[in-house]
C-alpha positions in Angstrom: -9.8 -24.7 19.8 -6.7 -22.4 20.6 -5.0 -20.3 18.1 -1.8 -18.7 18.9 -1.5 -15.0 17.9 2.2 -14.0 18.3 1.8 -9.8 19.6 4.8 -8.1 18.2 5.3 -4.4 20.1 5.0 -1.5 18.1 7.9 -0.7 15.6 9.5 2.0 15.7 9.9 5.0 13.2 13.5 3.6 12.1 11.8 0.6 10.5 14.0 -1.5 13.0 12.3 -4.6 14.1 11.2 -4.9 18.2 11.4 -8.3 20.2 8.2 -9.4 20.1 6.1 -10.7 22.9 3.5 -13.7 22.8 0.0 -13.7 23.9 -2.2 -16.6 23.8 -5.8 -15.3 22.8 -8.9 -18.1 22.6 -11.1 -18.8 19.6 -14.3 -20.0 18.4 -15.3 -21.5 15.3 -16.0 -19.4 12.4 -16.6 -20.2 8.5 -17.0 -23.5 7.6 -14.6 -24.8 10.7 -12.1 -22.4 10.6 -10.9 -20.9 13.7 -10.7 -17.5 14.4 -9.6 -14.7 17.0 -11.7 -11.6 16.7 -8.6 -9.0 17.7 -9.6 -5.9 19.7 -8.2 -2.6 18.7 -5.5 -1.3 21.4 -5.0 2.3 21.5 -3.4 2.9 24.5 0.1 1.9 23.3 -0.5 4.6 20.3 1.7 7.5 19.7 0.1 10.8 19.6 2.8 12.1 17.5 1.2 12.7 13.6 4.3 13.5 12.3 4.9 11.8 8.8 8.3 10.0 8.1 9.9 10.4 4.8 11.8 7.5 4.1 15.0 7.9 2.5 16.7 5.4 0.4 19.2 4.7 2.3 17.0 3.2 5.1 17.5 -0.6 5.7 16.5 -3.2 8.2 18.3 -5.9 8.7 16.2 -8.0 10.9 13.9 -8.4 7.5 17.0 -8.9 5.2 17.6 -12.1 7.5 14.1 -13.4 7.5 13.9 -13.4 3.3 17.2 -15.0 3.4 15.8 -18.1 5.1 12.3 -18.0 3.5 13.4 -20.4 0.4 14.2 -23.0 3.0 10.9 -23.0 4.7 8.2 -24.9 3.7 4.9 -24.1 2.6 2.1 -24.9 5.0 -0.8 -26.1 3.5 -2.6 -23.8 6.0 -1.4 -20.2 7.1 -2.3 -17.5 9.4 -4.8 -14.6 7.7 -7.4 -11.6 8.1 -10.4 -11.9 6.3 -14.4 -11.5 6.4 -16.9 -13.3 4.7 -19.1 -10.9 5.1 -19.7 -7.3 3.9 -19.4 -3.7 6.5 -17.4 -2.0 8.8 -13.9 -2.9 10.4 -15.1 -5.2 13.0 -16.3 -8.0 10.2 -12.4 -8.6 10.1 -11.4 -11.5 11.8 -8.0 -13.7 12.3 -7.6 -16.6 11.4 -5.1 -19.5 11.8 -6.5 -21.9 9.2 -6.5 -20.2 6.0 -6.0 -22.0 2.8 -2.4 -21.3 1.7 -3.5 -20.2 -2.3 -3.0 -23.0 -4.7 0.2 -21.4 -7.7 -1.0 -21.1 -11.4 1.9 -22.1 -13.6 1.9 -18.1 -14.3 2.3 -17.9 -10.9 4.3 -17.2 -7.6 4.0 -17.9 -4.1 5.4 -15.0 -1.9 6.1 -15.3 1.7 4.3 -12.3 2.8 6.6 -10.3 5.2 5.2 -6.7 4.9 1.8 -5.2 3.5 0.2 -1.7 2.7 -3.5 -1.1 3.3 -5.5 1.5 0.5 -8.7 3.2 0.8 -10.1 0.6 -1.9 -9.4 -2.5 0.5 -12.1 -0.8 3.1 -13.9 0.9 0.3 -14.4 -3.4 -1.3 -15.2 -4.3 2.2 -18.2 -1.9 2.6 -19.4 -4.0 -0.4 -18.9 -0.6 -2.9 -18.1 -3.4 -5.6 -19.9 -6.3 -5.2 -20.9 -6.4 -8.8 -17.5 -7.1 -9.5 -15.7 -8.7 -6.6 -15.0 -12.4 -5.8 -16.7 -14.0 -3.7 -16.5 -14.0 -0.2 -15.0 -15.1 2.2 -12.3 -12.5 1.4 -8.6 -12.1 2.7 -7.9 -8.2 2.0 -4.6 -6.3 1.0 -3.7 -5.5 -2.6 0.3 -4.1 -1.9 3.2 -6.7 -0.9 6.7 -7.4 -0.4 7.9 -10.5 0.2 9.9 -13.8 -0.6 9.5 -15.8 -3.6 8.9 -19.2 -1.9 7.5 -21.2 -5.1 7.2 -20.9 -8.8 4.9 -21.7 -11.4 5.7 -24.0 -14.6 5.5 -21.3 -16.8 7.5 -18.4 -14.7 10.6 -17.4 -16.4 11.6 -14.2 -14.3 11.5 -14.7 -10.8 13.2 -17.8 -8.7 12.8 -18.9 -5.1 14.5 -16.9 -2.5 13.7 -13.3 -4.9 12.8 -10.3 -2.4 9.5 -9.0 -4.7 7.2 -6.4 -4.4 3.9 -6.0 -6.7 0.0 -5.1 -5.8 -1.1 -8.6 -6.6 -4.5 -7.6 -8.1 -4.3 -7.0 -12.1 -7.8 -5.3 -12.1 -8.4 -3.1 -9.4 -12.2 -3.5 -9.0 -12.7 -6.4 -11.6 -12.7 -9.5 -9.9 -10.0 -9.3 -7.6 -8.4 -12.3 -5.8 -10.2 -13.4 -3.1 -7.1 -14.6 -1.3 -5.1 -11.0 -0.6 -1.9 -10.2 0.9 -2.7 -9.8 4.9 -2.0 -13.5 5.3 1.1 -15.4 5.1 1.3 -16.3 1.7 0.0 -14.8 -1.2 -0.1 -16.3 -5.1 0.5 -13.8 -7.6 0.5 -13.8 -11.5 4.8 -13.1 -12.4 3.8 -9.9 -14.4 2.4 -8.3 -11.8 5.9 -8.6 -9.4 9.3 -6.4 -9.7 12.5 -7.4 -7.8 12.4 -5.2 -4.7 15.1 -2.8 -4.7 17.9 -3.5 -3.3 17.9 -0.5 -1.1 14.8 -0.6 0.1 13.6 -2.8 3.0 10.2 -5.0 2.9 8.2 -2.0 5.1 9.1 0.8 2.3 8.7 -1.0 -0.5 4.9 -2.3 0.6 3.9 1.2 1.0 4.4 1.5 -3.0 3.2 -0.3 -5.7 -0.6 0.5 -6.0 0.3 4.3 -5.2 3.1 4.5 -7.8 1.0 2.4 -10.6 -1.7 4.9 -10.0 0.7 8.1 -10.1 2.3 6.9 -13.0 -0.4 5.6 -14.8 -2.3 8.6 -14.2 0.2 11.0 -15.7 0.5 9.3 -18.5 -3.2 9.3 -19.7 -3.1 13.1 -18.8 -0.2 13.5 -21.6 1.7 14.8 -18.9 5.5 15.3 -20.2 8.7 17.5 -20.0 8.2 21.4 -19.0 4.5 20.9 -18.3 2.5 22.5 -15.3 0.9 20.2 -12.9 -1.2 21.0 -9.3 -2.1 17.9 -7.1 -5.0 18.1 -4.5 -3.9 16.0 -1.6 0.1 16.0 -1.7 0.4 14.4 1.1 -1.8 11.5 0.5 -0.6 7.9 -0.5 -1.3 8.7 -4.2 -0.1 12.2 -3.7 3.1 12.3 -2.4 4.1 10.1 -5.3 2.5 11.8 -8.4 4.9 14.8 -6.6 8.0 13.0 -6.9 7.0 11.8 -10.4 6.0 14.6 -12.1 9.3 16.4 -10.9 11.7 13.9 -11.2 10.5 10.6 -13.9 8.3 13.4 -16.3 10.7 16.7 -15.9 8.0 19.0 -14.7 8.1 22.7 -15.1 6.2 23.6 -12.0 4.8 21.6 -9.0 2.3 22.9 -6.8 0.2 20.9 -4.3 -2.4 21.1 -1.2 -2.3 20.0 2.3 -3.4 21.3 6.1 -0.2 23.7 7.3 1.5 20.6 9.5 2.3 18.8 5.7 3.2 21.8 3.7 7.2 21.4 4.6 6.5 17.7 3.6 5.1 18.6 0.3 8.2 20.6 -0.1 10.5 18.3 0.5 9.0 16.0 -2.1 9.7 18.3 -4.5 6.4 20.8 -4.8 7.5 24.6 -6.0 4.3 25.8 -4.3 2.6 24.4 -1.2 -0.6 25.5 -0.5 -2.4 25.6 2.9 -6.6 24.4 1.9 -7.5 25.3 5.1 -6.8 29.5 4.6 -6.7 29.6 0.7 -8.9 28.4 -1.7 -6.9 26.8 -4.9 -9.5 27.2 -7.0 -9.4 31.4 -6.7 -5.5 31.7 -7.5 -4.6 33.1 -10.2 -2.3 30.5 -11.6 -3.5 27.6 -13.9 -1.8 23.9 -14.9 -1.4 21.8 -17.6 -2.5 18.9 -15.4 -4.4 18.5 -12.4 -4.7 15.6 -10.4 -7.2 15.3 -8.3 -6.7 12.7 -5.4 -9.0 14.2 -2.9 -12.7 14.3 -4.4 -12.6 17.9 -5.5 -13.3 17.6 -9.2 -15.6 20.4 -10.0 -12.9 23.1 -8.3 -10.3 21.3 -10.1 -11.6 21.5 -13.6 -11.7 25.7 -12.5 -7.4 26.0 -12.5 -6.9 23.6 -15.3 -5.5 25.6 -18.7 -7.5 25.3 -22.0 -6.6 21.5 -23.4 -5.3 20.6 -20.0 -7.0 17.5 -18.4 -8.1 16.7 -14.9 -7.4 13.1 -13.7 -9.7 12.1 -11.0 -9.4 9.3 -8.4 -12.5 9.8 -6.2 -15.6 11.6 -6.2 -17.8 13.7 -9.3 -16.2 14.1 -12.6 -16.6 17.7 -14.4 -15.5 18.1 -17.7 -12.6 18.0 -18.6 -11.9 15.2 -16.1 -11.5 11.9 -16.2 -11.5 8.4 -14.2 -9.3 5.3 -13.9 -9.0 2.5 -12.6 -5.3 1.7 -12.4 -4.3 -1.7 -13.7 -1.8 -3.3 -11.7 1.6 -3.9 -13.9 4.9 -5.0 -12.6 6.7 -3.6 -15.6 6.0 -0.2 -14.2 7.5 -0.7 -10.8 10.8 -2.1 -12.8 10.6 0.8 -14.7 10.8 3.1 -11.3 12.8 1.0 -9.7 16.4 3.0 -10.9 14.3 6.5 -9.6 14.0 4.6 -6.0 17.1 3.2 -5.6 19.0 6.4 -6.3 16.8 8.1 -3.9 15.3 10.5 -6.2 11.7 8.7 -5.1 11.3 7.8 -2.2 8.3 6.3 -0.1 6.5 7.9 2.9 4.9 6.2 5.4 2.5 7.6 8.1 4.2 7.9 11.5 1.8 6.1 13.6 3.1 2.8 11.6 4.2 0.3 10.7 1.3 -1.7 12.3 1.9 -5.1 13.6 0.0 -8.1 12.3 -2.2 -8.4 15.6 -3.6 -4.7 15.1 -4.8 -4.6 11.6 -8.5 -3.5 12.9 -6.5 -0.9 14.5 -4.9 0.4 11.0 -7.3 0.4 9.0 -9.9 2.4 11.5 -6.8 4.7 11.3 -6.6 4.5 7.4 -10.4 5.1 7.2 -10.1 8.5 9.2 -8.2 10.0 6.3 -6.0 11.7 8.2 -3.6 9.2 7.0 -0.4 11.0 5.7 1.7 8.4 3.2 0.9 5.1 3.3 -0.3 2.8 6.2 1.5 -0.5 6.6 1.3 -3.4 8.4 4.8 -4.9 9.4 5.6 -7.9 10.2 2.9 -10.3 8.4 4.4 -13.9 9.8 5.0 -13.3 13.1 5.9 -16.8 14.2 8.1 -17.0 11.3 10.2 -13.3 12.0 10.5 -15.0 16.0 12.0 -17.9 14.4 14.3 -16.2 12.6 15.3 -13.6 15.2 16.0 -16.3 18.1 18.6 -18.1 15.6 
């Protein structure tokens, strides 16, 4: 059986879409007859520029704004083009698909034409099996962070309509049973409260890159009582989570002082999100400065030096690695009233998302981003751009 996988050419760092080109690759059969193309990573076309791009609001492709315009008037296949693995391990268990089941819409739900997605260290950490306990069962299509078109609604949804521009993280519970059918596919279903309107300023790429980061920023700060005039240090500024919780705390929670840590190559970046006080881990050691914070979050694994700057009644929020009192752990729960709540803060460019420069990562090379993602050298957010690649090359030759 032949599959078609349309091979778009690398996008570049304005977010304007390239022409793509098409390659015909063969398959074999796979899970339970469906048909698959086991992509091989491609590094040769990869830039050796690590520079980060800071995406300001006032970015926009149009090429995407012409694809969601159509996507109302397309319709839904009962079978769609997907990653997934129905197994547990490392990044070669991913495989492509063109017969995945298009998800079936809960009258709470809606069906979004995917057109851009964001990977996160807990899509490779659930694939290495870290969950189980918890997760859905396999076979598994991965990705927690869209944007997209609404193509189809549920009986009971009230907020959104076909032809919205959405963006959401599409799990409610992080690590508690997640959907088994994520967002690097075509189509994804997706409970209405978890979904925002996009905003209006931002393109699909951008606003991928957001919603489980922000959740987790915000959400963070708030169980640390952060507020108005309060200290706040975050380990890994330049990280997904990071650069976020910097924009919030200064500009959403009105924070006294900012400081943050990253290699030398980030610290203008940190900076420029907002961070009074950049500091270089790999000559100083945070932990022996003199200076302590109301809040420290910790988005790096580092929770025992972290609990060492933190002022007496301060709190420690902790994403990854050992807790030490007075830290703590969450797992954020994904809520779309929080991204409509920050959704003023993005489009007037006081927040803004930043995405690593090495993407965004076309559909055929998602092996390829998330080998990169799982180096952790990832600065911002990783995101794969476009998802429905025959659908965009529809669009685009009109």
């Amino acid at each position: 059986m032949e599959a078609a996988l349309l091979s778009l050419s690398s996008t570049t760092a304005t977010l304007h879409l390239s022409k793509p080109s098409v390659s015909i690759s063969r398959t074999k059969s796979f899970h339970k007859n469906i048909s698959v193309h086991s992509n091989k990573n491609n590094n040769n076309n990869r830039r050796s520029s690590r520079r980060t791009m800071l995406v300001t609001a006032s970015s926009k492709a149009a090429a995407t704004e012409t694809a969601a315009s159509a996507a109302a008037s397309v319709a839904v296949p009962t079978e769609m083009k997907g990653w997934l693995y129905d197994e547990y391990g490392g990044v070669d268990v991913l495989k492509f698909s063109t017969q995945v089941a298009v998800p079936q819409v809960n009258d709470d739900q809606v069906l979004v034409k995917v057109i851009a997605a964001a990977l996160n260290p807990v899509d490779f950490k659930r694939r290495f099996g870290k969950f189980q306990a918890t997760d859905s069962p396999l076979p598994t299509v991965p990705g927690y962070d869209v944007a997209g078109v609404v193509v189809k609604v549920g009986k009971q949804v009230k907020g959104f309509k076909v032809g919205d521009e959405v963006y959401g993280d599409i799990h409610e519970k992080t690590l508690d049973g997640p959907k088994q059918s994520g967002s690097l596919a075509e189509y994804t279903a997706v409970e209405e409260k978890l979904l925002a309107l996009k905003p209006k300023n931002l393109d699909f790429v951008q606003a991928a890159s957001l919603p489980l980061a922000i959740e987790t920023a915000y959400e963070g700060l708030e169980r640390a009582g952060f507020s108005e005039g309060k200290s706040i240090l975050i380990l890994n500024g330049a990280g997904g989570v990071g650069s976020l919780v910097i924009q919030l705390a200064k500009q959403v929670f009105g924070a006294s002082k900012v400081a943050a840590t990253s290699s030398k190559p980030k610290l203008e970046l940190l900076k420029s999100l907002g961070a009074d006080v950049a500091i270089d881990y790999t000559k100083e050691n945070f932990e022996e400065l003199p200076d302590k914070y109301d809040v420290v979050y910790d988005a790096i694994g580092q929770g025992e030096k972290a609990a060492k700057v933190v002022k007496e009644g301060g709190s420690v929020v902790v994403l990854t690695g050992a807790v030490t009192p007075p830290g703590f752990r969450f797992v954020v729960t994904s809520n779309g009233s929080v991204l409509t709540k920050l959704n003023p803060y993005l489009e007037s460019g006081k927040v803004k998302a930043v995405i690593d420069q090495n993407g965004p990562f076309p559909f055929d090379r998602v092996k390829e981003a998330f080998s990169y993602l799982e180096t952790n050298r990832a600065t911002g957010k990783v995101v794969v751009y476009p998802i429905s690649e025959d659908y965009i090359l529809e669009k685009l030759t009109k």
